[in-house]
C-alpha positions as CSV (number, residue, x, y, z in Angstrom):
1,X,143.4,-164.3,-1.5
2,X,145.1,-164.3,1.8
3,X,148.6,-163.2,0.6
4,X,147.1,-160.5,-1.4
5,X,144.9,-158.8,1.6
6,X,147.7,-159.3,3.3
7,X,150.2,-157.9,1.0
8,X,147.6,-154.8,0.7
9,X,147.4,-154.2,4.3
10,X,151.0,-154.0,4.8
11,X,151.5,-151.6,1.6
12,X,148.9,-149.6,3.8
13,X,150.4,-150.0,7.3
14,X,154.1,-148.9,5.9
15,X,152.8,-146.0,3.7
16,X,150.9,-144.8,6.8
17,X,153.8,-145.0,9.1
18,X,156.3,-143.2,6.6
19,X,154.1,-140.5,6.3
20,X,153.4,-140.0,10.2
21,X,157.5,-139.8,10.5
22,X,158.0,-137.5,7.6
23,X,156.4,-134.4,9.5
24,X,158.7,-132.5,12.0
25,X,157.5,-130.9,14.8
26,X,158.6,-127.2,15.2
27,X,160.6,-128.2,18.2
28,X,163.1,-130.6,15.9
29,X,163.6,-128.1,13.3
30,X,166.8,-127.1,14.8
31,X,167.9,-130.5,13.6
32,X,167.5,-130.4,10.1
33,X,170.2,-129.2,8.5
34,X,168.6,-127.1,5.7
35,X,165.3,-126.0,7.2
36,X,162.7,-125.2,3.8
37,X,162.5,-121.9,2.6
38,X,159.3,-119.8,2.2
39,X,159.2,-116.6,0.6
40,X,162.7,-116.0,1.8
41,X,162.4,-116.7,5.7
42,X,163.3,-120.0,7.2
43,X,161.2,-121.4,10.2
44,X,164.3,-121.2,12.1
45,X,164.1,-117.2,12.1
46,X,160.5,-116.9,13.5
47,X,161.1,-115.9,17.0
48,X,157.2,-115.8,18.4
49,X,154.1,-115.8,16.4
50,X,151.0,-115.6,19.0
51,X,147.2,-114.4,18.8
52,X,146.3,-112.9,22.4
53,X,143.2,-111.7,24.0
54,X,143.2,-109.0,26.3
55,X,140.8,-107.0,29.2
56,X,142.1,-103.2,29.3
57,X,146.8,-104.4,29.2
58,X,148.3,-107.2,28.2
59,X,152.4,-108.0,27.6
60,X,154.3,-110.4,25.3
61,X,157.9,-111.1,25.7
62,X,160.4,-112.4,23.1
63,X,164.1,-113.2,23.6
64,X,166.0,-111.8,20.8
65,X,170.2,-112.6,19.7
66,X,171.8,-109.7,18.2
67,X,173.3,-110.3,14.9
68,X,170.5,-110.3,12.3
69,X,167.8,-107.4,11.9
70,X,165.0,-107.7,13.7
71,X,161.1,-107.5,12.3
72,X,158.4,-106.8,14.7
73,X,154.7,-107.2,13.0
74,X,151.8,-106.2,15.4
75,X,147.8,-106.1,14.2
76,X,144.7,-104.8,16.0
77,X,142.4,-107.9,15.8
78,X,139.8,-106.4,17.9
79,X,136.8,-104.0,18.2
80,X,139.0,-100.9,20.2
81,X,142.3,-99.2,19.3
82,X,145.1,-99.7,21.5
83,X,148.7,-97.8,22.6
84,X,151.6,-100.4,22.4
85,X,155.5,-99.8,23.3
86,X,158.3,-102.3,22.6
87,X,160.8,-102.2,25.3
88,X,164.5,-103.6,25.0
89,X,165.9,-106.1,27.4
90,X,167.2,-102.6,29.3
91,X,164.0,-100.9,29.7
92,X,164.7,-98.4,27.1
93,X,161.6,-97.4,24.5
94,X,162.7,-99.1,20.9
95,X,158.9,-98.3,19.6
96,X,156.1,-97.0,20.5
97,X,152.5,-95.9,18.7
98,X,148.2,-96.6,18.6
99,X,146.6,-99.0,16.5
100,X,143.0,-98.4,15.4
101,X,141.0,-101.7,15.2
102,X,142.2,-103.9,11.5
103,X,145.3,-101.3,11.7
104,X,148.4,-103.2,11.9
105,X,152.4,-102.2,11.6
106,X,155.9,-103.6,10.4
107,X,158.5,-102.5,12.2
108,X,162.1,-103.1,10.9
109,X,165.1,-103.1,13.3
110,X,168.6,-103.0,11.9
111,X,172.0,-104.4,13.5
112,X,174.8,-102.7,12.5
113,X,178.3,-102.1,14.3
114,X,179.2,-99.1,12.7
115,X,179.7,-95.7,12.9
116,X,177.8,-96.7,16.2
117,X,176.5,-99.8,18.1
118,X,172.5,-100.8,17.1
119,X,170.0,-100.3,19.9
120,X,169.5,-103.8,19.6
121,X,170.6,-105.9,22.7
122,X,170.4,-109.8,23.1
123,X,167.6,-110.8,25.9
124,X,163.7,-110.5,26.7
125,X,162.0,-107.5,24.7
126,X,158.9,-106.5,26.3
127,X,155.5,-105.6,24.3
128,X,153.1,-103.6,26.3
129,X,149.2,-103.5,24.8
130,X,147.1,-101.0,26.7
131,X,143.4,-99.6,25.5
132,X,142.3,-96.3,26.9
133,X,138.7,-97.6,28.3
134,X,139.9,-101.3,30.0
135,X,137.8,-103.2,27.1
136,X,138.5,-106.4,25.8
137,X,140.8,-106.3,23.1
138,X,143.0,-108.9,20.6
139,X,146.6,-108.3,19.3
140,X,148.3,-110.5,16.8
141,X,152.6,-110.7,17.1
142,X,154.9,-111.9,15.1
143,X,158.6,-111.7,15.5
144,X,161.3,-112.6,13.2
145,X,165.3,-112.2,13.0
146,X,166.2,-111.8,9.2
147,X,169.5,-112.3,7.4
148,X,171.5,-108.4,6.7
């Protein structure tokens, strides 16, 4: 009876620690060699995916490699529109525009080296939230780089 409980527990106390080690944190997923694919994107190219809450302006920053195209998803998650501009690593506008409350957009940045040199610039982009009224608000972002 003893070698069998025993036998059972350490069948239970190996399973359990393989399983703990099998998970990787985000941090180590630089490590693995071929990250898992989902839907086409890699964890590897998510560059920030934050919810934030907000009284009246609020910023997010991002720091962004040139080399792939760049997608930029923001979404209204609260009660009153707000004005948002994206600013590159320069200062320069890359986008701008209003979200009503539920309204989100996708914006899609290329890199390309030809004819001319893509906006896009390695460094801190800059995400500025502002509401008209100084309200609470909530913004969801989500950055990726993608594969041209």
């Amino acid at each position: 009876m003893k070698k069998t409980l025993f036998s059972t527990t350490a069948a239970f106390v190996l399973l359990g620690s393989a399983s703990s080690i099998s998970y990787a944190s985000p941090m180590n997923l630089t490590t693995i060699k071929n990250p898992p694919v989902i839907n086409g994107v890699t964890p590897l190219d998510l560059i920030k995916d934050e919810h934030t809450n907000f009284n009246g302006e609020s910023s997010s920053r991002f720091y962004y490699t040139t080399g792939k195209d760049l997608r930029i998803f923001l979404k209204n998650e609260g009660s009153t529109s707000f004005s948002y501009t994206v600013k590159l690593p320069n200062g320069d506008v890359l986008d701008s525009g209003n979200l009503a409350p539920g309204q989100q957009v996708t914006e899609n940045h290329y890199w390309y080296t030809s004819p001319e040199p893509s906006p896009l610039q390695t460094g801190n982009y800059t995400v500025y939230i502002r509401n008209s009224d100084g309200s609470y608000g909530s913004y969801w972002i989500a950055v990726r780089s993608l594969e041209s």
